[in-house]
PASEBA-1860 file (N, C-alpha, C; in nm, 3 decimals):
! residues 93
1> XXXXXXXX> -3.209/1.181/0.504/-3.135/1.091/0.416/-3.094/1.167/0.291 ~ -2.960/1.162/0.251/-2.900/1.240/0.148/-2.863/1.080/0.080 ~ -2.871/1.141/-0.084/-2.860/1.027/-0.197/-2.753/1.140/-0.268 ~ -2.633/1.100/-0.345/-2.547/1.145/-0.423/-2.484/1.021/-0.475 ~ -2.507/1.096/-0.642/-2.436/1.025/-0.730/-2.327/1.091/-0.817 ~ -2.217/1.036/-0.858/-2.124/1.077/-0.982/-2.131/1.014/-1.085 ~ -2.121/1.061/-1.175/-2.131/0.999/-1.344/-1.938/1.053/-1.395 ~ -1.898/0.978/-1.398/-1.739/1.036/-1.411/-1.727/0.949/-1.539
9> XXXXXXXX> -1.684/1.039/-1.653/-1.616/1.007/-1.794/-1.477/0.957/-1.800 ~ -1.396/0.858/-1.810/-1.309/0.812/-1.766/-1.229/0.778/-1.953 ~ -1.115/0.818/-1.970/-0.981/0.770/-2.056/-0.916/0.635/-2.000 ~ -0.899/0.498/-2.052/-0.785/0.437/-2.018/-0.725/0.424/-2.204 ~ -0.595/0.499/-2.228/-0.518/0.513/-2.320/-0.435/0.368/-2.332 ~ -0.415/0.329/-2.243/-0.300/0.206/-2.257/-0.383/0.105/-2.300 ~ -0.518/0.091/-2.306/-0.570/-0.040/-2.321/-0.623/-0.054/-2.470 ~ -0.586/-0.160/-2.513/-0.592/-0.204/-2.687/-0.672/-0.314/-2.680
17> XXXXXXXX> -0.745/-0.366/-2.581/-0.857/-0.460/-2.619/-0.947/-0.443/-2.508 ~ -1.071/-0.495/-2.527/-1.180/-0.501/-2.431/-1.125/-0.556/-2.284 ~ -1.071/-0.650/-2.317/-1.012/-0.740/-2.227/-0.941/-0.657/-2.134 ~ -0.787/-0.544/-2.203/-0.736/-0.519/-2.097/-0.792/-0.405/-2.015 ~ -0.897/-0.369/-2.110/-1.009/-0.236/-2.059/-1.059/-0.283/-1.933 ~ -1.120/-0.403/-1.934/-1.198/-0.481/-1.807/-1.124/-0.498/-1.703 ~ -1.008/-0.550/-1.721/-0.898/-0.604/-1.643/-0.906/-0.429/-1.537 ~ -0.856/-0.358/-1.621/-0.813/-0.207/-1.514/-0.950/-0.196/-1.439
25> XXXXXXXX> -1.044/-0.169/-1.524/-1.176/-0.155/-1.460/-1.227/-0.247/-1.359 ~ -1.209/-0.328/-1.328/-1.210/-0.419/-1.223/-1.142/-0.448/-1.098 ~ -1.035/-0.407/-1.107/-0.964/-0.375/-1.022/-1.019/-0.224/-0.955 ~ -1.021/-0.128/-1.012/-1.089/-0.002/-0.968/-1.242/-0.007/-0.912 ~ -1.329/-0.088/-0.975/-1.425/-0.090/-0.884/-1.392/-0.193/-0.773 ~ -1.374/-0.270/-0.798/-1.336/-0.391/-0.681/-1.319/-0.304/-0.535 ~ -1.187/-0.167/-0.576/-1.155/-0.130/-0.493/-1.253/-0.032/-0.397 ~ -1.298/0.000/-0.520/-1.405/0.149/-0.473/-1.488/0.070/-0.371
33> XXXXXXXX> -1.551/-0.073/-0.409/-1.670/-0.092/-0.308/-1.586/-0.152/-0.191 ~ -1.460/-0.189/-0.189/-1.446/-0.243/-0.089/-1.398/-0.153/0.032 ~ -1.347/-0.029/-0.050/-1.268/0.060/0.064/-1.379/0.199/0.133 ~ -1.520/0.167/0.049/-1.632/0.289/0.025/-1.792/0.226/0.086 ~ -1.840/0.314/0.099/-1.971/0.248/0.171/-2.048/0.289/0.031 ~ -2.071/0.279/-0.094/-2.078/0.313/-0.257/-2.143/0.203/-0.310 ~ -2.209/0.217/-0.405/-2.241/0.161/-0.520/-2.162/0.186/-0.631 ~ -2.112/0.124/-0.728/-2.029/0.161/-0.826/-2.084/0.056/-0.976
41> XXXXXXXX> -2.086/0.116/-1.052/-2.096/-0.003/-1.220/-2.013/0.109/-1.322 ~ -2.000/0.034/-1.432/-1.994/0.065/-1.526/-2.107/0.061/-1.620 ~ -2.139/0.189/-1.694/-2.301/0.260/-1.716/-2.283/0.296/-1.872 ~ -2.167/0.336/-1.888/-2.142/0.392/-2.061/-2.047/0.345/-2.121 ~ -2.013/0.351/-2.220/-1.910/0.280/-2.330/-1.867/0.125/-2.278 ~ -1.954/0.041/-2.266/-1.911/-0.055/-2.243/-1.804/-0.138/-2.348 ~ -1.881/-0.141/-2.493/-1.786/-0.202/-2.604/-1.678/-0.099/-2.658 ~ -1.613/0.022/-2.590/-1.574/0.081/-2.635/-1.385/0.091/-2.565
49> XXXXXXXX> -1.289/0.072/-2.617/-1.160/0.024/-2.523/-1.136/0.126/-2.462 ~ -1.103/0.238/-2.480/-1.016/0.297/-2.429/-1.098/0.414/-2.307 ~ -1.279/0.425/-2.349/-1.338/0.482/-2.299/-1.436/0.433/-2.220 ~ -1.448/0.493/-2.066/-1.605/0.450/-1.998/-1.683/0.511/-1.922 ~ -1.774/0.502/-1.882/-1.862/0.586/-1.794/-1.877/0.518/-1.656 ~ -1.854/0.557/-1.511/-1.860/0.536/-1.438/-1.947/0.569/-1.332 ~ -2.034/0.485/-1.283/-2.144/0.572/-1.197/-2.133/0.529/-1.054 ~ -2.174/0.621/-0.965/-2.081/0.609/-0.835/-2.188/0.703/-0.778
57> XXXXXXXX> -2.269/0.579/-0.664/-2.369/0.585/-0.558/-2.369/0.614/-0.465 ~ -2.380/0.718/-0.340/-2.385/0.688/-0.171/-2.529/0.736/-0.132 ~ -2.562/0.662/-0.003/-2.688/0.714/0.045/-2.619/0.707/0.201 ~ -2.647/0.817/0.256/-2.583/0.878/0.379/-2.726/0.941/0.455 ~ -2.700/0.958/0.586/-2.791/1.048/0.648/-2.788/1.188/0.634 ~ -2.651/1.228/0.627/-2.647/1.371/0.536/-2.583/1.419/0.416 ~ -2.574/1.557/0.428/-2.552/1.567/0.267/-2.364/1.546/0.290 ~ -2.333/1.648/0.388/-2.166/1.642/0.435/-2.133/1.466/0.435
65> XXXXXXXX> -2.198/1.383/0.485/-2.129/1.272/0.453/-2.109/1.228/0.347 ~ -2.225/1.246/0.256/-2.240/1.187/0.096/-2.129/1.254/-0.020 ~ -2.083/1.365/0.045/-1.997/1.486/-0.036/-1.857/1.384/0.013 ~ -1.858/1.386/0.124/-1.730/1.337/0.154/-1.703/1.241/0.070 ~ -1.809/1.149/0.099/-1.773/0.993/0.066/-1.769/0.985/-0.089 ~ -1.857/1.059/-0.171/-1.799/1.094/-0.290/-1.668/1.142/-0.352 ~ -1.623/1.236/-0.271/-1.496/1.298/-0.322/-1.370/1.240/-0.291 ~ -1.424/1.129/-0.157/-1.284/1.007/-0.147/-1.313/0.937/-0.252
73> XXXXXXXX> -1.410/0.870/-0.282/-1.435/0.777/-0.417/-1.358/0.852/-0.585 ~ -1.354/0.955/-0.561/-1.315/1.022/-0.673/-1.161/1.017/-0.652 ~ -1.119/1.046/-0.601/-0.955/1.078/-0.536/-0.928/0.909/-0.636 ~ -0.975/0.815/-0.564/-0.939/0.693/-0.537/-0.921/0.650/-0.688 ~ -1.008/0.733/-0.755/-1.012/0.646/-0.905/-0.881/0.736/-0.941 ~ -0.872/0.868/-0.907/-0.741/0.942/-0.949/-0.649/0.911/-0.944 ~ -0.646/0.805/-0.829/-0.491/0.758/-0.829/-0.425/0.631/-0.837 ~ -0.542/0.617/-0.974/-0.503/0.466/-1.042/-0.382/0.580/-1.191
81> XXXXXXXX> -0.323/0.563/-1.215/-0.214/0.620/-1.309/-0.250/0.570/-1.421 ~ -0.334/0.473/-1.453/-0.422/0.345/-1.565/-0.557/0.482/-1.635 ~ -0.602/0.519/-1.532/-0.725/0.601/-1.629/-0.705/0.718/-1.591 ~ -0.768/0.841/-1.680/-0.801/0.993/-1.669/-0.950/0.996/-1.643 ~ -0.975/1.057/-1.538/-1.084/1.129/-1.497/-1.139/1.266/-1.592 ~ -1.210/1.257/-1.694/-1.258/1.378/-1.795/-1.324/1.433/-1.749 ~ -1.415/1.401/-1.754/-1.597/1.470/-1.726/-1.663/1.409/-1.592 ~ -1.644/1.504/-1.483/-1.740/1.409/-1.349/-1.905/1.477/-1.373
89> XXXXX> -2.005/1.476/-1.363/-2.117/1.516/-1.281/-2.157/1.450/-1.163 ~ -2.227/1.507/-1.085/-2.282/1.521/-0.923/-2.396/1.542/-0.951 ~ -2.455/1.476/-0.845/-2.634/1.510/-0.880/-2.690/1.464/-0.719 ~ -2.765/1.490/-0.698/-2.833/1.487/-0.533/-2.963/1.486/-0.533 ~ -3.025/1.393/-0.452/-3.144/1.390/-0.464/-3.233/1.393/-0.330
END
């Protein structure tokens, strides 16, 4: 059993209130768990608009699946045009 997580530092620039911060962010996880076999929350800057921390779970039987299924989860947040991907870490346990 392979466990991998991402901690990804995330920009949304367009958003000027909490509100429309949540709005994007919700939609993006919504998607992540529905299209991902993942755990997903929001972990850092919660009261903060334009910035957040994203943490992003798989537990797989191996490590090649958990890599995979991570790096589609990553793609996926990339190609919301709404946030920048800054800072990812990976961690395995």
């Amino acid at each position: 059993m392979r466990i991998g997580s991402a901690v990804c530092e995330c920009m949304i620039y367009d958003a000027h209130s909490l509100k429309e911060k949540r709005a994007v962010l919700q939609r993006i996880l919504t998607r992540l768990k529905q299209k991902f076999n993942v755990s997903v929350a929001e972990v850092g800057y919660q009261d903060v608009w334009q910035r957040t921390k994203i943490a992003i779970v798989v537990v797989t039987s191996s490590r090649i699946s958990s890599e995979l299924e991570l790096q589609n989860a990553l793609k996926l947040i990339d190609s919301f045009p709404e946030i920048e991907r800054t800072i990812t870490e990976i961690e395995w346990l």
